[in-house]
Short mmCIF file of the C-alpha atoms (twelve columns), coordinates in Angstrom:
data_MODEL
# 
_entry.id   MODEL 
# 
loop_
_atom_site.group_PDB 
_atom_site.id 
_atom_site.type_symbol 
_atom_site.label_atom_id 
_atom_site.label_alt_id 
_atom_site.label_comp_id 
_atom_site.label_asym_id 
_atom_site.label_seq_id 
_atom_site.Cartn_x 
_atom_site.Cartn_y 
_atom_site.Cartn_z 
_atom_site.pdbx_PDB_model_num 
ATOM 1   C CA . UNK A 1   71.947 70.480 148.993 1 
ATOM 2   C CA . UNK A 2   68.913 69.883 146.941 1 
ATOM 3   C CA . UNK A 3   69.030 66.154 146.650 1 
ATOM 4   C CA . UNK A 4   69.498 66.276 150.869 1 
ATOM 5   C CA . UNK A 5   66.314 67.956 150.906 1 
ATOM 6   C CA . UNK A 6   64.615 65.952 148.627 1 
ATOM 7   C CA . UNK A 7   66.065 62.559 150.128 1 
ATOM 8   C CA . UNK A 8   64.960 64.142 153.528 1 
ATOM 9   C CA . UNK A 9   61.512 64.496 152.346 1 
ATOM 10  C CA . UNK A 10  61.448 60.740 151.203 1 
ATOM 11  C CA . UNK A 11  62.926 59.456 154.495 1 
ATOM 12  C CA . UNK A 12  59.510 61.004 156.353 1 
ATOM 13  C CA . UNK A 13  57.278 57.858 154.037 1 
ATOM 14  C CA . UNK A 14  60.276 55.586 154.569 1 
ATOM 15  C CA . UNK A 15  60.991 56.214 150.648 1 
ATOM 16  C CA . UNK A 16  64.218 57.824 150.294 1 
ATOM 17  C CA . UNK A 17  65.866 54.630 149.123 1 
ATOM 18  C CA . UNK A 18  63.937 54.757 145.969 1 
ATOM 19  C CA . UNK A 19  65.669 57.646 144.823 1 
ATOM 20  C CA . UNK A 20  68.093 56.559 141.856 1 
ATOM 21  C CA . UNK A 21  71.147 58.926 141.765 1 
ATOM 22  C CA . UNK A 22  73.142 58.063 138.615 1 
ATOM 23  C CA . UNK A 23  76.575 58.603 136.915 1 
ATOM 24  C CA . UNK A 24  75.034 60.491 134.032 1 
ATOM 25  C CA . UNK A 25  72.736 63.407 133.791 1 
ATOM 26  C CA . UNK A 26  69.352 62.789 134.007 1 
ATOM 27  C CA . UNK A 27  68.681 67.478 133.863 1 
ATOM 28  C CA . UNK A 28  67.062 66.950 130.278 1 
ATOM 29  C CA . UNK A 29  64.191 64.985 128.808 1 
ATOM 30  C CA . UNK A 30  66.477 63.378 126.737 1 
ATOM 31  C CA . UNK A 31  69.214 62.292 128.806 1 
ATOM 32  C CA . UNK A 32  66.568 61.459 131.661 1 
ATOM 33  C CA . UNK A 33  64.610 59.083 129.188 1 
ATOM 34  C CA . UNK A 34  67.857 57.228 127.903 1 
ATOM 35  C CA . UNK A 35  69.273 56.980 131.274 1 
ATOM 36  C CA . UNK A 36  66.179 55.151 132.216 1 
ATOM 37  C CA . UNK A 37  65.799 53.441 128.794 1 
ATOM 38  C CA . UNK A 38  61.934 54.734 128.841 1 
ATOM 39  C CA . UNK A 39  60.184 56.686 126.691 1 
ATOM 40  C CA . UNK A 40  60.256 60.530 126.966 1 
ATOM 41  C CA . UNK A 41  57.321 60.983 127.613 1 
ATOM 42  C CA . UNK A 42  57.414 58.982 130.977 1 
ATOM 43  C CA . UNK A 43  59.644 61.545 132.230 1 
ATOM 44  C CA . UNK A 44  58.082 63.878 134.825 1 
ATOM 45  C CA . UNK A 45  59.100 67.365 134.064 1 
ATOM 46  C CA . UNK A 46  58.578 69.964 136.521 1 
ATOM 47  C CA . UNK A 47  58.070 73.464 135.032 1 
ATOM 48  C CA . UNK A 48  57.650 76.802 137.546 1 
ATOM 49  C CA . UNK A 49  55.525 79.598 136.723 1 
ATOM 50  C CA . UNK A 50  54.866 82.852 138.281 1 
ATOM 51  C CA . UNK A 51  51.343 84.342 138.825 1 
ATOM 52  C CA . UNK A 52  51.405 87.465 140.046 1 
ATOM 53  C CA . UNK A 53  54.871 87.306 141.215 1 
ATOM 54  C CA . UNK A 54  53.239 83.663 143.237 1 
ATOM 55  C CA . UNK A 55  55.518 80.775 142.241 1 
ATOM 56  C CA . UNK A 56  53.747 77.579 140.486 1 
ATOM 57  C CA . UNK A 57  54.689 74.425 140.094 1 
ATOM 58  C CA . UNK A 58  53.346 72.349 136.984 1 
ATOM 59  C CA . UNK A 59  54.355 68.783 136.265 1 
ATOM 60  C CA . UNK A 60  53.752 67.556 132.900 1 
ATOM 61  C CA . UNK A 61  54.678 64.317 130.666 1 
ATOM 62  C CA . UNK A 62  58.713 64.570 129.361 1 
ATOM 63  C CA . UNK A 63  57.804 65.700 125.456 1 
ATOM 64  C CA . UNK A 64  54.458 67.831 126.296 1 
ATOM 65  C CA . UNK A 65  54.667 71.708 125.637 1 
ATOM 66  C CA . UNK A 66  52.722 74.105 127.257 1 
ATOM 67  C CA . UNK A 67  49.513 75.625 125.318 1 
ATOM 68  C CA . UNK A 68  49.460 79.398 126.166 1 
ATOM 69  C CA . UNK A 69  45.704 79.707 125.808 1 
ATOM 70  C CA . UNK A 70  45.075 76.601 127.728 1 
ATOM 71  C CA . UNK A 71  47.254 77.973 129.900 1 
ATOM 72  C CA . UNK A 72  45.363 81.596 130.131 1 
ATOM 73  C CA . UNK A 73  42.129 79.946 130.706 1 
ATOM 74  C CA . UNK A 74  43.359 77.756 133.756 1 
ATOM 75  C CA . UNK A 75  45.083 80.823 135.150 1 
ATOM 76  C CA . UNK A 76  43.502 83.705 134.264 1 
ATOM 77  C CA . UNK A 77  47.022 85.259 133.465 1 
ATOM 78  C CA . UNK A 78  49.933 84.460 130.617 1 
ATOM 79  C CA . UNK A 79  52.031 81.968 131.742 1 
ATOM 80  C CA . UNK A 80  55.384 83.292 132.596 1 
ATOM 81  C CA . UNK A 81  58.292 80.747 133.790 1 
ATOM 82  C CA . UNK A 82  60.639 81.474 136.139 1 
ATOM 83  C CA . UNK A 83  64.224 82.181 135.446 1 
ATOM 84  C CA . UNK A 84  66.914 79.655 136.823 1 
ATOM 85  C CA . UNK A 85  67.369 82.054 139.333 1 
ATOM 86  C CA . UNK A 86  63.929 82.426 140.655 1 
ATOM 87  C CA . UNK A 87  64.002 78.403 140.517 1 
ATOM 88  C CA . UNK A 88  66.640 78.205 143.045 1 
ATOM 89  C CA . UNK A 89  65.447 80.536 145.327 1 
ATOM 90  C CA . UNK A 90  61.415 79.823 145.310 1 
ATOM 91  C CA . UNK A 91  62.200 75.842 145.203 1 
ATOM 92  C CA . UNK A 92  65.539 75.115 146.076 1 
ATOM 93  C CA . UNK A 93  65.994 73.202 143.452 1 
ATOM 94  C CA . UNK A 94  68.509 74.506 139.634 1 
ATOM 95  C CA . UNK A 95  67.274 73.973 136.992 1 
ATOM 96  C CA . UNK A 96  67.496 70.156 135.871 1 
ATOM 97  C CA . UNK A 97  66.673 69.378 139.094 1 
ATOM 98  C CA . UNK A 98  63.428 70.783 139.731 1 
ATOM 99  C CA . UNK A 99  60.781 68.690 141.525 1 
ATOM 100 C CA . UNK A 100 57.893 69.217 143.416 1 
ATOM 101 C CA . UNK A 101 59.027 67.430 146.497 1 
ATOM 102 C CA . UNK A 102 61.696 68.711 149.509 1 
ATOM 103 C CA . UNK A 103 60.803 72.344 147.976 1 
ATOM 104 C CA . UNK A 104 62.243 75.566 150.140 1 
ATOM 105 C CA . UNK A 105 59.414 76.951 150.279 1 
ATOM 106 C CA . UNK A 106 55.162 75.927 150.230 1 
ATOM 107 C CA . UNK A 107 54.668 76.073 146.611 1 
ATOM 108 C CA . UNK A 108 51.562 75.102 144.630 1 
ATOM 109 C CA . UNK A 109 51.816 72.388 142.093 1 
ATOM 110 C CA . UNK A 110 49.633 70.864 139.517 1 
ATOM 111 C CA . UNK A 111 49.840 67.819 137.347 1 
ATOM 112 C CA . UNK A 112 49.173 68.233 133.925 1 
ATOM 113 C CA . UNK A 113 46.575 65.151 132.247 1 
ATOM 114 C CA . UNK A 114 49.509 64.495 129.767 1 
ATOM 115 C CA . UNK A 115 51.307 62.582 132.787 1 
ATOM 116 C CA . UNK A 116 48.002 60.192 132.601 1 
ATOM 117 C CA . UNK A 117 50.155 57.873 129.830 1 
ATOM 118 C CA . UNK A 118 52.095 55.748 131.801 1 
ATOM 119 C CA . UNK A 119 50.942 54.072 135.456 1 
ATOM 120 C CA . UNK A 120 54.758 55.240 136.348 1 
ATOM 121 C CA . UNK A 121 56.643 58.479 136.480 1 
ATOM 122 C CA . UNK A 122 60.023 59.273 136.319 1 
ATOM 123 C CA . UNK A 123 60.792 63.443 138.043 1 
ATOM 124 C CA . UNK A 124 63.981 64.553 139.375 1 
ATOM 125 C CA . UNK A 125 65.109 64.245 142.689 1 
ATOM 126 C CA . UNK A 126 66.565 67.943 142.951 1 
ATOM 127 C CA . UNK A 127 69.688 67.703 141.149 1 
ATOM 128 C CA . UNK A 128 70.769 66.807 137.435 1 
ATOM 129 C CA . UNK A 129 71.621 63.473 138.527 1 
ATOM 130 C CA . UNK A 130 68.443 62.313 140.560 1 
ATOM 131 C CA . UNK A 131 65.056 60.675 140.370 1 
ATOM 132 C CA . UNK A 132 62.448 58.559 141.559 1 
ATOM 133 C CA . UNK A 133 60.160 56.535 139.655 1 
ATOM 134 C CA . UNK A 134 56.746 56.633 141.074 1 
ATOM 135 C CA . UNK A 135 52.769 55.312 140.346 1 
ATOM 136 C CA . UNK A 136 50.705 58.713 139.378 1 
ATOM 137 C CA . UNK A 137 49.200 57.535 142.769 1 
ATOM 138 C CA . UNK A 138 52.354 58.066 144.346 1 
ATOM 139 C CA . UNK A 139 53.586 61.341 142.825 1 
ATOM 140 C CA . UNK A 140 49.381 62.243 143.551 1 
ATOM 141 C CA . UNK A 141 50.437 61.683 147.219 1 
ATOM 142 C CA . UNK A 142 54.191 63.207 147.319 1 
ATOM 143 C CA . UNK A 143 53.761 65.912 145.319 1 
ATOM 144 C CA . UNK A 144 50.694 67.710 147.408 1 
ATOM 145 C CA . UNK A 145 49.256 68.587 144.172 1 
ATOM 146 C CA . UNK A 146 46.161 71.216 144.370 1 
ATOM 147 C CA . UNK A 147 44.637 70.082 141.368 1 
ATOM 148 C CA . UNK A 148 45.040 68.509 137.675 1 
ATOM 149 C CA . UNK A 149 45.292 70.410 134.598 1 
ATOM 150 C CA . UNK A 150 44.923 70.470 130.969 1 
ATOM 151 C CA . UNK A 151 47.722 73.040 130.226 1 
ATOM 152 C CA . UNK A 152 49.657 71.285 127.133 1 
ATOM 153 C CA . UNK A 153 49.480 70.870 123.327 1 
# 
């Protein structure tokens, strides 16, 4: 049901045929990068947070890792993920899937500077089998972002 959403989302800019659904799993870093033959680090991945019991959404670049103090002085608070659970239900989206776009619910999201690498990113599409590559432009522009960040080592 995720990818529907997500595909659903796309079809509103006339861009759901860019999503790439493929035969292998794309739910890690690693698989994503070697399904796309790119480097990890190219991969989008979409991490959720809770502040205050609020949901967050923070993209960051495929091997970046987030810095807890960095973190604490963006937020004010420790960061504290969500469990696959809470993924689901705040997003929509399982784990492997997760993406800011066709979410269940309104849902902050950030972009972390470690994206800033590569012109092109590569996030899921909502399920461990989907993506879309976009300019940072692009996932500026589909993902409703609030703000950047500097949240990662």
């Amino acid at each position: 049901m995720s990818l529907v959403a997500v595909k659903e989302y796309f079809s509103n800019y006339k861009m759901d045929q860019r999503i790439m659904v493929l035969e292998t799993s794309t739910a890690t870093v690693e698989e994503a990068a070697e399904a796309h033959g790119v480097d990890p680090d190219q991969i989008g991945k979409t991490l959720s947070f809770k502040i205050d019991e609020k949901p967050i959404l923070i993209v960051v670049a495929g091997k970046a890792k987030i810095d807890n103090q960095k973190y604490k002085s963006q937020f004010s608070k420790k960061a504290k993920m969500l469990n696959h659970d809470e993924a689901l239900v705040h997003t929509g989206h399982a784990i492997g899937g997760v993406c800011p776009f066709g979410l269940k619910k309104q849902i902050d999201v950030y972009l972390d500077i470690s994206l800033k690498k590569h012109p092109e990113i590569i996030p899921a599409a909502g399920d461990q089998n989907s993506s879309i590559r976009l300019t940072i432009e692009e996932l500026e522009r589909y993902s409703n972002f609030k703000d950047w960040v500097d949240v990662c080592k």
